[in-house]
Each structure stands twice: as C-alpha cells, then as structure tokens.
C-alpha positions in Angstrom: 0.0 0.0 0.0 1.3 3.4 -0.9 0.0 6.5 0.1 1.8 9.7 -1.2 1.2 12.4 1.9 0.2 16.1 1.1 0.1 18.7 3.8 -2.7 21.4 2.6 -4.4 24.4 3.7 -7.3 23.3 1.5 -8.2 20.9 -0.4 -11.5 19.2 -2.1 -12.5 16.4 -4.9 -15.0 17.3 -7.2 -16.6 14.6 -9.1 -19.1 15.6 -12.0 -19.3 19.2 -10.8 -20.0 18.5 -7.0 -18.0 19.1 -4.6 -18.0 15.6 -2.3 -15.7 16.3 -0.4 -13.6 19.1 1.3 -11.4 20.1 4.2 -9.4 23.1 5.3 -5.9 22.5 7.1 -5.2 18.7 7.0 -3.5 15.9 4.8 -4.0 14.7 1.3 -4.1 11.3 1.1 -3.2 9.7 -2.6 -3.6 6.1 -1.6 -2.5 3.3 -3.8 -3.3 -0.5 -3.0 -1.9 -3.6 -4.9 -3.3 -6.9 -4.8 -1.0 -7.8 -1.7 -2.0 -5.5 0.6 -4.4 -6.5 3.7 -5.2 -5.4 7.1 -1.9 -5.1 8.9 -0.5 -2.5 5.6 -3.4 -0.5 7.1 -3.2 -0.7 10.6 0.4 0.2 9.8 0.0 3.0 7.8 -3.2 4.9 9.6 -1.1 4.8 13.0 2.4 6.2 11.2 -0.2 9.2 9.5 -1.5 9.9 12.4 2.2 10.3 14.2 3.7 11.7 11.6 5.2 15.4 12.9 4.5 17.6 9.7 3.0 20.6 11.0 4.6 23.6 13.0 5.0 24.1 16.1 5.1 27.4 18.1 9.0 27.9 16.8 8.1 26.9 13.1 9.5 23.3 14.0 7.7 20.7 12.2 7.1 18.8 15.2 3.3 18.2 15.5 0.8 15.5 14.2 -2.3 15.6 12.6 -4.2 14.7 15.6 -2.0 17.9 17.6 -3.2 20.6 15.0 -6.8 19.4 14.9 -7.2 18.7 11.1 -8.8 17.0 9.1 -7.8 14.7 6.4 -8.9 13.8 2.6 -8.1 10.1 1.1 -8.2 9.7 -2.7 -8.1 6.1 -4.2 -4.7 6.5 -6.9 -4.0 3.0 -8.6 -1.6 5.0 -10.5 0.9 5.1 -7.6 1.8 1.3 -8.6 2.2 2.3 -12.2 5.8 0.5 -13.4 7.7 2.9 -16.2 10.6 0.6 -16.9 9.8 -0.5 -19.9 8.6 1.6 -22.9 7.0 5.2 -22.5 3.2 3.9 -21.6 3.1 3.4 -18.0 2.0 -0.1 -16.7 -0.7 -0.6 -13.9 -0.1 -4.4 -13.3 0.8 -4.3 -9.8 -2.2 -2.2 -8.7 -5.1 -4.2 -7.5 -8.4 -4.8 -9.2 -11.8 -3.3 -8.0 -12.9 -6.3 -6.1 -10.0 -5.8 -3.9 -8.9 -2.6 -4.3 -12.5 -1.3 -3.2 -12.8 -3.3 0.4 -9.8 -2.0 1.1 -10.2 1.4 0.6 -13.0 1.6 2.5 -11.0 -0.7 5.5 -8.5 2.5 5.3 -10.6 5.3 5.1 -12.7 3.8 8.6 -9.6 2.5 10.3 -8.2 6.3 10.0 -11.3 7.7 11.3 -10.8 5.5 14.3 -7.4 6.0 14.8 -7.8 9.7 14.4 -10.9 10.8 15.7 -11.1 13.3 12.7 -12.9 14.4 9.8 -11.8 12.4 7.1 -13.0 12.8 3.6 -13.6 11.3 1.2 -13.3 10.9 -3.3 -15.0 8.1 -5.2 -13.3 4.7 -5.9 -13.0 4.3 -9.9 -14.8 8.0 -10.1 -13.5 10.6 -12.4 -12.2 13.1 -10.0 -10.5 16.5 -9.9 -9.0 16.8 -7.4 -7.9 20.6 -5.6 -5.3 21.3 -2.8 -3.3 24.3 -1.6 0.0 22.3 -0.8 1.1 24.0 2.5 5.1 24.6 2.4 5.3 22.5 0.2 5.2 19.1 2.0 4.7 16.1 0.2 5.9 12.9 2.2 5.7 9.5 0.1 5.0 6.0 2.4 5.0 2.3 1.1 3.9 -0.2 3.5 5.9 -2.5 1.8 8.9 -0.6 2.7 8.9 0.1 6.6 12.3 -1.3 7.3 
C-alpha cells in the first residue's frame, strides 16, 4: 500500500461538478493499493499518519501531528501510484489491485483512520472521475509504502 502524503491548507474532490468532499488545514491522502496489501499494511500506515510530525510548532519546527493541529484529512483512491515505467514510455498498472479488492480495502483505510484519528476524514469516489484541488502547505509532500517500513 502506498500513500503519497500532502500537507494542505485546502483541499477538495469534485466529481461531475459536485463538490464531495472538502477540508481546510489537513492531509491529502493519494492512496495506492496492490493486490497484496491487507489489514496489517493499514493498521500500519493509519497509526504512522496519524504520528507523523508535519506541522509547525510554536517555533516553526515541524514537530506536531495531525491529531496535535486538529485537522482534518482527505483520502483519494490513486491505482496510479503502482504504475511501473521501466519498460517503454506507456506506464503499466499491473501491480495495482483490481476493484474487487482494491474497493474493500479502501474503505478498510478510510474507517480505520477515522478511528485512529478521531477526525474528519473525507472522502473521493473509488473508480470516479475526480478533480482533485489542494493548496500544498510549504510544500510538504511525504511518500510512504507499507511495503517498505524497514
């Protein structure tokens, strides 16, 4: 499971011209799942985002979490995270899982983060057409594969 890590101001996902989902200072959550993730890739990954020191302290340090600040987060499904560009120029999406999967799992993330957290976490549309908005705040963009947590 891969979830590439934005720290916003603002961000939203708009799917056929509706806003569904927004929130103001917070994380974006890109999430990528492959066929061999399960339960403990997000049990793993919902207690390191909601530890992870991104924002600012009273210094400017960033040295508090997510749960410190009060924010709220936004988790978009993103199969292209697994895409493999070694060969050729057309990026292959082998690795990411298939709907039947990919979907339970999504939804196993989004709810284990809201328990973890406590806090508002939004929300796109698994397979949807999205467009997704965000105010990248610094910029911090932190990349995370469970896959890799040695």
């Amino acid at each position: 499971m891969r979830v590439l890590i934005q720290r916003v101001s603002q961000a939203s996902v708009t799917i056929e011209g509706v806003v569904k989902s927004e929130i103001e200072t917070g994380m974006l959550l890109l999430l990528g799942i492959e066929a061999a993730d399960d339960t403990n890739d997000i049990e793993w990954l919902c207690n390191k985002i909601s530890k992870l020191r991104i924002f600012a302290d009273e210094a400017g340090v960033m040295n508090r979490s997510i749960m410190e600040v009060g924010g709220a987060l936004l988790v978009i499904s993103q199969f292209t995270l697994h895409a493999s560009t070694k060969k050729g120029n057309r990026p292959s999406y082998i690795r990411a899982a298939k709907p039947d999967i990919a979907i339970p799992l999504y939804e196993a993330f989004v709810q284990q983060l809201r328990k973890t957290t406590g806090l508002k976490v939004g929300t796109g549309e698994f397979g949807a057409d999205m467009k997704v908005r965000l105010l990248n705040d610094g910029p911090v963009t932190i990349w995370i594969d469970s896959k890799q947590k040695e």
